[in-house]
NUFI-102935 format. One record per residue: residue in three letters; x, y, z of N, C-alpha, C in turn. Coordinates in steps of 0.001 Angstrom, whole numbers, plus 500000, padded with zeros to 6 digits. Example, Ala and Ser with C-alpha at 12.3 -4.5 7.8 and 13.67 -1.06 7.14 Angstrom:
ALA513190494310507800512300495500507800513200496700507800SER512850497750507080513670498940507140512900500030507870
This chain:
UNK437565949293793032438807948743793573438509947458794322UNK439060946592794144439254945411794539439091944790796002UNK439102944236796810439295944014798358440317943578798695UNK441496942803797662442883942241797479443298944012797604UNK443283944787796672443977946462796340443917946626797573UNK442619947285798026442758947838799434443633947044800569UNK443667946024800596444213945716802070446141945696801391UNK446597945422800236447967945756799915448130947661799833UNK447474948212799949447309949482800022446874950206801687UNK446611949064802678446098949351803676447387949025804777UNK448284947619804401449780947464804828450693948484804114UNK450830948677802930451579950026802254451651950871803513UNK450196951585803386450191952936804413450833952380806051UNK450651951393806496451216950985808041452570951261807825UNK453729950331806737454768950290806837455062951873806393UNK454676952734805327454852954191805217455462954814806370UNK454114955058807558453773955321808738454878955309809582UNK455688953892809713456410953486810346457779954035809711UNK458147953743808787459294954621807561459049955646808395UNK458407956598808399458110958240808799458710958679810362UNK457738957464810940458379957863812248460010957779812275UNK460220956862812239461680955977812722463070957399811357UNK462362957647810340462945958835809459462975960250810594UNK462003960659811079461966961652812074462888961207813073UNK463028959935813318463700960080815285464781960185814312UNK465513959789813768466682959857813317467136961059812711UNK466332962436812440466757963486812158466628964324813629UNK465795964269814881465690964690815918467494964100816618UNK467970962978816787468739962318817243470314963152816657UNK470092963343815407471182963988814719471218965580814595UNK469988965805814757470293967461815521470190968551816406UNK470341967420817497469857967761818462471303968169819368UNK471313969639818720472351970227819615472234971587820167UNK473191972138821565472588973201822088472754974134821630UNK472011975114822005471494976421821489472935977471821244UNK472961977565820153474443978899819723474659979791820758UNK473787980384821576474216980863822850474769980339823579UNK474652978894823760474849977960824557473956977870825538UNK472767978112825776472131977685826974470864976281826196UNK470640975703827220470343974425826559468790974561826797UNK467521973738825769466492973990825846465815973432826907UNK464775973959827569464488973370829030463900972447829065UNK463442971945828034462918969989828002463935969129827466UNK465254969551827828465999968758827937467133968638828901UNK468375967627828553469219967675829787470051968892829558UNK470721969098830380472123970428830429473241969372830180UNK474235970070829241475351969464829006476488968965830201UNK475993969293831326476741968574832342475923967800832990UNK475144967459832397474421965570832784475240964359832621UNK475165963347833550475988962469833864475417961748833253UNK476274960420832184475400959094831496474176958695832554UNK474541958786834106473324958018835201472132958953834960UNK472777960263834805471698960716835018470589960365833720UNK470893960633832793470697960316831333469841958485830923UNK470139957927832038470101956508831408469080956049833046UNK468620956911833818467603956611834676466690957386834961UNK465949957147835882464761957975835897465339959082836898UNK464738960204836392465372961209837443465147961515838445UNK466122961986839859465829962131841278465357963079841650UNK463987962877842389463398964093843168464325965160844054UNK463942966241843560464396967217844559463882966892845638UNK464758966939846820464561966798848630463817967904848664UNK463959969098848218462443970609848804461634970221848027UNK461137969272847113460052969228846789459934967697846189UNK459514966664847345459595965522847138458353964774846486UNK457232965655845509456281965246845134456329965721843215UNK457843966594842980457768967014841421458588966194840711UNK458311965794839435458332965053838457458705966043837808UNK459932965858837035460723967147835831459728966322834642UNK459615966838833888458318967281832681459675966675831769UNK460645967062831612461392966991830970461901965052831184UNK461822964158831871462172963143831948460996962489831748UNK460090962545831611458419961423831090458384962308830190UNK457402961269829265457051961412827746455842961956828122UNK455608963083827213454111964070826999453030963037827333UNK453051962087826937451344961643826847451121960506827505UNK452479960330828868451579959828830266451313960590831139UNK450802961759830297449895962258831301450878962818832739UNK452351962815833028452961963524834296452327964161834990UNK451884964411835867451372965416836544452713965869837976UNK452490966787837519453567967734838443452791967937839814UNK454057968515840832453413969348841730452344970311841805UNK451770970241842711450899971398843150451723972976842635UNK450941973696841550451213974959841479452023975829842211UNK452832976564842627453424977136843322453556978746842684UNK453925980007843410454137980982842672455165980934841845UNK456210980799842186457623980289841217457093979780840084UNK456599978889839924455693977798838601454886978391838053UNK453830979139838345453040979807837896453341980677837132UNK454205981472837422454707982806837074455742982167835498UNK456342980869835525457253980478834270456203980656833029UNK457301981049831911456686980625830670455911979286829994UNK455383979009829390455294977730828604455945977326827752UNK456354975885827897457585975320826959457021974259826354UNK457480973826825297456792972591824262457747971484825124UNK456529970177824780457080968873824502456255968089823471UNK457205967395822597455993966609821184456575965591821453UNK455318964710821150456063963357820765454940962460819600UNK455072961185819554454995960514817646454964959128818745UNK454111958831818507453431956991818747452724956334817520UNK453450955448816612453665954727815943452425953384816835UNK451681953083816017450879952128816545449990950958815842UNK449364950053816792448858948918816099447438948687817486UNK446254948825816654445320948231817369444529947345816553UNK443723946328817740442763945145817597441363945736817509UNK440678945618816910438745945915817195438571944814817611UNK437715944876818920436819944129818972434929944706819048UNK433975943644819456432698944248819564432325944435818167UNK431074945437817986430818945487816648429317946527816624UNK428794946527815704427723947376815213426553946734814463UNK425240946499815253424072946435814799423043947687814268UNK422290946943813131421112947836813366419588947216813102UNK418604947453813816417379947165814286416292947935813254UNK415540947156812289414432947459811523413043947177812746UNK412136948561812041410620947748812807409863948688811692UNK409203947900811440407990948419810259406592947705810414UNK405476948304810357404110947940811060403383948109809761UNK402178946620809606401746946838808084400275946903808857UNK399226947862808392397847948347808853397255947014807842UNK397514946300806929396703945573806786396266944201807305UNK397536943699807826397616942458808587397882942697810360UNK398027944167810646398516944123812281399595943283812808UNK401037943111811595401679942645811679403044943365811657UNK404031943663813046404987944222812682406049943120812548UNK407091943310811340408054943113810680409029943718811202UNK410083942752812329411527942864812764412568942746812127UNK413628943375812152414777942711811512416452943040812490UNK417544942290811938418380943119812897419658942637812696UNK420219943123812091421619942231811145422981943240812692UNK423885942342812659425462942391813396426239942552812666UNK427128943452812485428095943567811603429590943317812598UNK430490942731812602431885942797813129432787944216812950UNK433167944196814201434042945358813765435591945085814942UNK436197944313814113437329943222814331438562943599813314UNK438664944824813044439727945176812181441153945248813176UNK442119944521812207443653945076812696444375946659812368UNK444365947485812802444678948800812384445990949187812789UNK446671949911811612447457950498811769447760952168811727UNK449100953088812728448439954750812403449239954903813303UNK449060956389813741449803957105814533449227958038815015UNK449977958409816919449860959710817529450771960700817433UNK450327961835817119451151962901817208450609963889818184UNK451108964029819301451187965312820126452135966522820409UNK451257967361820971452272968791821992451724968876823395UNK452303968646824519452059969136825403452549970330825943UNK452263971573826456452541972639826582452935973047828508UNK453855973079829090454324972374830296454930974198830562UNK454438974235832403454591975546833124454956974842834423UNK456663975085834313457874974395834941457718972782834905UNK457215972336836263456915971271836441456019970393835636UNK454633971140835315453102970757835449453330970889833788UNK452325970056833061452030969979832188450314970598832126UNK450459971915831883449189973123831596447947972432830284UNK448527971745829107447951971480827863448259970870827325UNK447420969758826320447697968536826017446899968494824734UNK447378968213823411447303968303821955447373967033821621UNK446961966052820984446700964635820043445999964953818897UNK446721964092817774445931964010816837446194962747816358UNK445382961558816139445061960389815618444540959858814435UNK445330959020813323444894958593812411445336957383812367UNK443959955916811838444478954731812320443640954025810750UNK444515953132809890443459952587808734443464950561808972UNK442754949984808300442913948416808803443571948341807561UNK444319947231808221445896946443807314444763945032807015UNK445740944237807914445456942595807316444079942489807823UNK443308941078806404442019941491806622441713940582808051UNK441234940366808491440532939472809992439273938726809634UNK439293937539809516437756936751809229436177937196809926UNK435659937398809899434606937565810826433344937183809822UNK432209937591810996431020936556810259429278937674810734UNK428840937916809589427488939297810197426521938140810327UNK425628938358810868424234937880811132423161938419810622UNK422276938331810069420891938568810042419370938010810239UNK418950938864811245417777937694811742416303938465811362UNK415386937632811480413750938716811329412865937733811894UNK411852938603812010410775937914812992409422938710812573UNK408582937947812637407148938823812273406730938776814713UNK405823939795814238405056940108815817403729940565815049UNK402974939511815803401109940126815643400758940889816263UNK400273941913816911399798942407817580399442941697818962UNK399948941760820215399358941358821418400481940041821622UNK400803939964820396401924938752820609403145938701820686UNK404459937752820763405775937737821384405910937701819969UNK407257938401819428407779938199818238407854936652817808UNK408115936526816554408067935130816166409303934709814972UNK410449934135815093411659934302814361411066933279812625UNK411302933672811955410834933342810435411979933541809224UNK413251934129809805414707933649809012415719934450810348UNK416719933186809625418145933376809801419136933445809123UNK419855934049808949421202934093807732422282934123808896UNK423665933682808065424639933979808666425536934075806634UNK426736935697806740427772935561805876429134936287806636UNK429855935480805368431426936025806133431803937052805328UNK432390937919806448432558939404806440433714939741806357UNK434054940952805312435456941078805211435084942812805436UNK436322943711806262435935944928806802436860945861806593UNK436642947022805596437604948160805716437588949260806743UNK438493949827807021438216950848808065439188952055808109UNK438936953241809082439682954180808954439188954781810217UNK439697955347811313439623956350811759440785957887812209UNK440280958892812482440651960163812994440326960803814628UNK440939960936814876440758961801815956441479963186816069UNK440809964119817225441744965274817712441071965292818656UNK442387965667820077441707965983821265442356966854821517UNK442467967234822897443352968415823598442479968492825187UNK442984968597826492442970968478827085443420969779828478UNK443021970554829451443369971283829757443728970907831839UNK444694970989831943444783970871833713444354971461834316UNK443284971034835370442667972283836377442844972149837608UNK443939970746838301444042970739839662445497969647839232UNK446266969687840027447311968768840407447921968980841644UNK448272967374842016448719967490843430449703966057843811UNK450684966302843790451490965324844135451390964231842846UNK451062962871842424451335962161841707449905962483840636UNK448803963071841143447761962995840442447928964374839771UNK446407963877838449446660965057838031445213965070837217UNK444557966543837286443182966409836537442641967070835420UNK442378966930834413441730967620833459440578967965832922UNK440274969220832217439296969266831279439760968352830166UNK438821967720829458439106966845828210437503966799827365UNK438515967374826185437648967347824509438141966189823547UNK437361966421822484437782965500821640436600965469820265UNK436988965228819061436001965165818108437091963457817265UNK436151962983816896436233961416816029435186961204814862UNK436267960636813641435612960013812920436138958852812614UNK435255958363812274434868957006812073434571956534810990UNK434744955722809442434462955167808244434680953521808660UNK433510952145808655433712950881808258432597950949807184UNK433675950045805858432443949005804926432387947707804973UNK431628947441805313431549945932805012431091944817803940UNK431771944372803446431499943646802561431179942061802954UNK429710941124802485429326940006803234429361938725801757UNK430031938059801825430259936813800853429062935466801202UNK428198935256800390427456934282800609426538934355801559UNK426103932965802351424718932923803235424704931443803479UNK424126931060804862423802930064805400422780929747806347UNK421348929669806126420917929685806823419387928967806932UNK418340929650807557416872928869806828415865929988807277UNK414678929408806627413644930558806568412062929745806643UNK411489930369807009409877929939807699409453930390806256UNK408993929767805139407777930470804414406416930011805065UNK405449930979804877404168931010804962403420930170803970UNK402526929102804429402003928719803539400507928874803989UNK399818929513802851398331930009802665398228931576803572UNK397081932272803789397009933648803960397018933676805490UNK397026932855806818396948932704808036398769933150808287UNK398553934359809138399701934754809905400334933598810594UNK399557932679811073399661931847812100400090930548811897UNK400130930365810904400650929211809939399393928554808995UNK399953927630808417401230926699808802402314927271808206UNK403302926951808002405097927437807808405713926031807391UNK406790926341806331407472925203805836408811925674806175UNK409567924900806994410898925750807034411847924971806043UNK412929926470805008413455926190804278414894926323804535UNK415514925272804004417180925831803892417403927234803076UNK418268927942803566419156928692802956420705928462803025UNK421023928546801324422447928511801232422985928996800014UNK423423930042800030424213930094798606425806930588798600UNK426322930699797409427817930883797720428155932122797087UNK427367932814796413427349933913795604428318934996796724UNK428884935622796146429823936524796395429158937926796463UNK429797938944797333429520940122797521427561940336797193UNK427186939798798449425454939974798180425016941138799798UNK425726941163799934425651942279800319426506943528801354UNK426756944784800843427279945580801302427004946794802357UNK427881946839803831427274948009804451427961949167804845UNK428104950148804823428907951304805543428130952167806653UNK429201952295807836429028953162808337429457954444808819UNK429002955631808354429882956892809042429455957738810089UNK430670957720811302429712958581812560430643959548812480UNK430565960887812973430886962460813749430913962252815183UNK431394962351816064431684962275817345432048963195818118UNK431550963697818629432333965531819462431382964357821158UNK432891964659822111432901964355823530433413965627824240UNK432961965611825525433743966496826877433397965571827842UNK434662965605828222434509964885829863435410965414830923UNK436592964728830917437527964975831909438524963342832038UNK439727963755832225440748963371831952441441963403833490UNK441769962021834293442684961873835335444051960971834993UNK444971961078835653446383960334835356446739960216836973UNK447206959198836971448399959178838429449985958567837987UNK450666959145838626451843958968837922452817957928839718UNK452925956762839699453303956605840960454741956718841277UNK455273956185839677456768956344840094457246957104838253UNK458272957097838774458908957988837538458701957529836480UNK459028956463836025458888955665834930457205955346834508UNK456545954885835594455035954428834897453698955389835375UNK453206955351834438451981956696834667450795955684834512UNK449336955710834526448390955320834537447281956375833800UNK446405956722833140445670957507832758444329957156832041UNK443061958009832769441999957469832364441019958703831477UNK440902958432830652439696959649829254438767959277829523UNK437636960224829548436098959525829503435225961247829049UNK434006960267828354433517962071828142431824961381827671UNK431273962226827468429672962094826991429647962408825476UNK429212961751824604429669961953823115427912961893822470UNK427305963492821821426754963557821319427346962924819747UNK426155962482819098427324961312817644426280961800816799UNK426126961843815733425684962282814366426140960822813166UNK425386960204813006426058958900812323425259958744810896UNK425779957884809570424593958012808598425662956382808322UNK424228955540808086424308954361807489424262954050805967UNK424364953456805027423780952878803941423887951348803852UNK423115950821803697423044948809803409422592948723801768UNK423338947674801119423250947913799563423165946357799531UNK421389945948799537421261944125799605421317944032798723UNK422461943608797940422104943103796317421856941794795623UNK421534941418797038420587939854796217418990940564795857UNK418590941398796975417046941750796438417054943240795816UNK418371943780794998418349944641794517417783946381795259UNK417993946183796944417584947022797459418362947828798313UNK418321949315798103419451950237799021418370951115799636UNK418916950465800823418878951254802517419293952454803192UNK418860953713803267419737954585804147419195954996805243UNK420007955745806302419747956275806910420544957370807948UNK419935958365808425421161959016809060420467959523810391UNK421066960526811422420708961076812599421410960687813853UNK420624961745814999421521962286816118421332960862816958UNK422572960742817554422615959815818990422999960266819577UNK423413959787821153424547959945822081425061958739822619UNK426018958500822968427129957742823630427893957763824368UNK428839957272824947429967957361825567431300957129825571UNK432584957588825607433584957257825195434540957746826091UNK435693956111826602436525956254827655437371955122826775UNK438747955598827688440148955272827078441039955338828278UNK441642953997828410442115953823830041443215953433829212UNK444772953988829825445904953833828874447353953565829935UNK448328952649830139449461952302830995450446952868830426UNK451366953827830609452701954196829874453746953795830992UNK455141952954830355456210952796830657457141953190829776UNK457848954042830351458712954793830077460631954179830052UNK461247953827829063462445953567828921463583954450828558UNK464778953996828965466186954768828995466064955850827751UNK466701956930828144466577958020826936468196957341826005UNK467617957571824659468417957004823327469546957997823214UNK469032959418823095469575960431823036469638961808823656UNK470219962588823619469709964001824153468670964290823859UNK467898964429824972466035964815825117465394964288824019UNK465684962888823934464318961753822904464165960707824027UNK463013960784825122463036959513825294462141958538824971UNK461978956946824876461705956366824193460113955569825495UNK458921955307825606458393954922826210457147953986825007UNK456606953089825787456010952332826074454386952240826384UNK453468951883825495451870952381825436450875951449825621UNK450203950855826661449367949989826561448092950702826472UNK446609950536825779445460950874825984444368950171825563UNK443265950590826126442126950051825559441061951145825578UNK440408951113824673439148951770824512437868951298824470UNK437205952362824743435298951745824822435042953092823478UNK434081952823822844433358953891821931431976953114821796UNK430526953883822333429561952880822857428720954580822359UNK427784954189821146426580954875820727424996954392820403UNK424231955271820244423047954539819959422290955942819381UNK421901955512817640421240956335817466419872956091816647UNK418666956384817143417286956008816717416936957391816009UNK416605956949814776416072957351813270415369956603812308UNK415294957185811488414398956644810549415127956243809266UNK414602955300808473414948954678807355414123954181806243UNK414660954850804958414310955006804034415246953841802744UNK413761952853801968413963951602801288413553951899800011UNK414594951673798916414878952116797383414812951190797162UNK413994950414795782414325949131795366414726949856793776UNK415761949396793494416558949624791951416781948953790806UNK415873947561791513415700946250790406414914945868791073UNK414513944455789596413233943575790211413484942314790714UNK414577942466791540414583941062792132413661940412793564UNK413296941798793237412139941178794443410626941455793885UNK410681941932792618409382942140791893408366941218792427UNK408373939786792251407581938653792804406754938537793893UNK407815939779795150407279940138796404406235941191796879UNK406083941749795390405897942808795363406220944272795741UNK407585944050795403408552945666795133409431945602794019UNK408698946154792943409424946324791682410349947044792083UNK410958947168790997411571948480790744411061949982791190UNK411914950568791380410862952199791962410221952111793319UNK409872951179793887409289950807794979409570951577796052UNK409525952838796825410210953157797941409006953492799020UNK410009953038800256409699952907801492409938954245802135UNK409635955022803150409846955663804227409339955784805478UNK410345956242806398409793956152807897409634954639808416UNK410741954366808331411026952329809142411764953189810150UNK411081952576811363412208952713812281413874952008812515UNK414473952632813054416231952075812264416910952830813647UNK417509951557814124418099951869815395419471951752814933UNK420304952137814867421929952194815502422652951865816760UNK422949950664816640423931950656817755425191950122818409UNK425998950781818481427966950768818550427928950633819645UNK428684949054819760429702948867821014430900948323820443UNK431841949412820552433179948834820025434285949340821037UNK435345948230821057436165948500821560437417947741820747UNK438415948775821357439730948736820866441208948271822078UNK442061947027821502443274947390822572444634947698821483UNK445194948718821930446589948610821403447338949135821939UNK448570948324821356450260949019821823450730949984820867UNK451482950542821930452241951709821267453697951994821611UNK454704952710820865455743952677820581455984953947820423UNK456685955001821672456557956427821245457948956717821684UNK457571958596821536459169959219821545458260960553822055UNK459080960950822562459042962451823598460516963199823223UNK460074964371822473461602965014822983460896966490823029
């Protein structure tokens, strides 16, 4: 498939997405009426609600000038209710869902680090290519929060986000020989422009173990995946050849440049399972604040497919990392009976590092000359991994 297919197949799925949501509020909006008994559901208003009441943020009870009705903020800023009480404690659990329709930026990106040591020359061989990870993505949240009176007890997300329009960006690749006893020594540079598919998933869920007045605290889980390929067009750059058998020179430095297309391809896939803990402060009715953070053992597997020198790269294994998500919700006038409509700013960190080993297939002889025919394989290169990416996006949700 093409790199034109995918990205008209990558806006398809955004606008889908968006169809879906905006199809749902409009069947929530149209049947959203009270219960044949007539008593009305408790995450929403009672039929003798006043338009004011309906069209502002709602007024604290005077006996309890620190609770936030669950029922007027959207599930996933995080509300935090009053301090527990027996009355509260003792209530059932009641649903609230809501659907955030969204658009995020990548920024940052993903390297990985070769070191290979040759016993005949006492010469280790560096390498260490940058890949961008600058995708525009499009996707959606879907939650349940599970709410005991006031307090919101449990907290359900599930996240799926793919890249739309493509974004220019540009990988690097650098290498360096090191003699023994000596400072590395740089002997090429490349630079190509990078075009990047992507996809991720999430599921979290979240559990309350203290609240008190505007704050509010959690246990917080979470598992993520993660799919980028990258595809690199051409090269620009120069290179030290060696001239005669002295490590030490002399060296002729050469241009590099070619325009050749798709020379080389990389993917990466990580597994992600975090626990941390989850705080929110909620100061006024309308705007909440909320911060995720957790320790993320990661499980990641690479492949690089150089097909100028006809050679595929893999590698896989354990890291750890870290991963936090600091998020602003503003909350706007309810549209309808118990849909209200709020407002999502965030940004994310997702920051891993995983050291393994890597294993070099040559599948042609384009490097025959160098001496790696065909058949040629390598094992045990050291092969570092390492993710610093971050994400900002807005969001566009509904609570009912």
């Amino acid at each position: 498939m093409g790199r034109s297919d995918v990205r008209v197949k990558s806006i398809a799925f955004a606008v889908m997405l968006t169809l879906l949501s905006l199809s749902a509020l409009r069947g929530w909006t149209q049947s959203e009426t009270p219960h044949s008994d007539g008593a009305t559901p408790s995450n929403t208003p009672s039929e003798s609600s006043t338009p004011a009441q309906l069209d502002s943020p709602p007024q604290p009870d005077p006996a309890q000038p620190n609770t936030t009705a669950v029922s007027e903020t959207p599930a996933s800023s995080e509300a935090p209710a009053a301090s527990a009480s027996p009355s509260t404690s003792g209530e059932p659990l009641h649903p609230t869902f809501f659907v955030e329709p969204l658009l995020q930026k990548g920024l940052g990106g993903v390297s990985y680090d070769l070191s290979a040591y040759s016993a005949s020359s006492g010469v280790t061989v560096l390498s260490r290519l940058e890949f961008p990870q600058i995708s525009l993505e499009a996707g959606a949240v879907l939650g349940l929060a599970l709410n005991r009176g006031t307090r919101r007890e449990w907290l359900f997300e599930a996240t799926f986000t793919h890249s739309t329009l493509a974004m220019p960006g540009t990988m690097y690749d650098y290498d360096w020989d090191q003699p023994a006893g000596y400072p590395k020594i740089p002997f090429s540079y490349t630079y190509s422009s990078d075009s990047t598919v992507s996809w991720h998933a999430a599921i979290e869920a979240a559990y309350t173990i203290a609240a008190s007045g505007p704050w509010l605290l959690a246990l917080y889980g979470t598992y993520r995946f993660q799919y980028t390929s990258h595809v690199e067009d051409g090269y620009t750059g120069w290179q030290y050849q060696q001239t005669g058998l002295n490590v030490f020179g002399p060296y002729t430095l050469v241009p590099e440049v070619g325009s050749t297309p798709d020379v080389l391809e990389y993917s990466l896939t990580s597994h992600t399972i975090g626990v941390g803990l989850l705080g929110s402060l909620q100061p006024s009715p309308r705007f909440s604040v909320e911060l995720r953070s957790a320790f993320t053992p990661v499980y990641a597997f690479d492949r690089d497919d150089h097909k100028l020198r006809t050679k595929l790269s893999t590698a896989e294994g354990w890291g750890i990392g870290l991963y936090a998500d600091l998020k602003a919700v503003y909350r706007l006038n309810r549209i309808a009976k118990g849909v209200i409509p709020y407002l999502v700013l965030n940004g994310e960190i997702n920051y891993f590092v995983v050291n393994t080993l890597q294993t070099q297939y040559w599948y042609g002889n384009a490097d025959a000359s160098n001496g790696e025919p065909q058949g040629t394989l390598f094992t045990g290169i050291g092969h570092v991994i390492t993710s610093s990416q971050y994400q900002i996006a807005l969001r566009f949700g509904f609570s009912f």
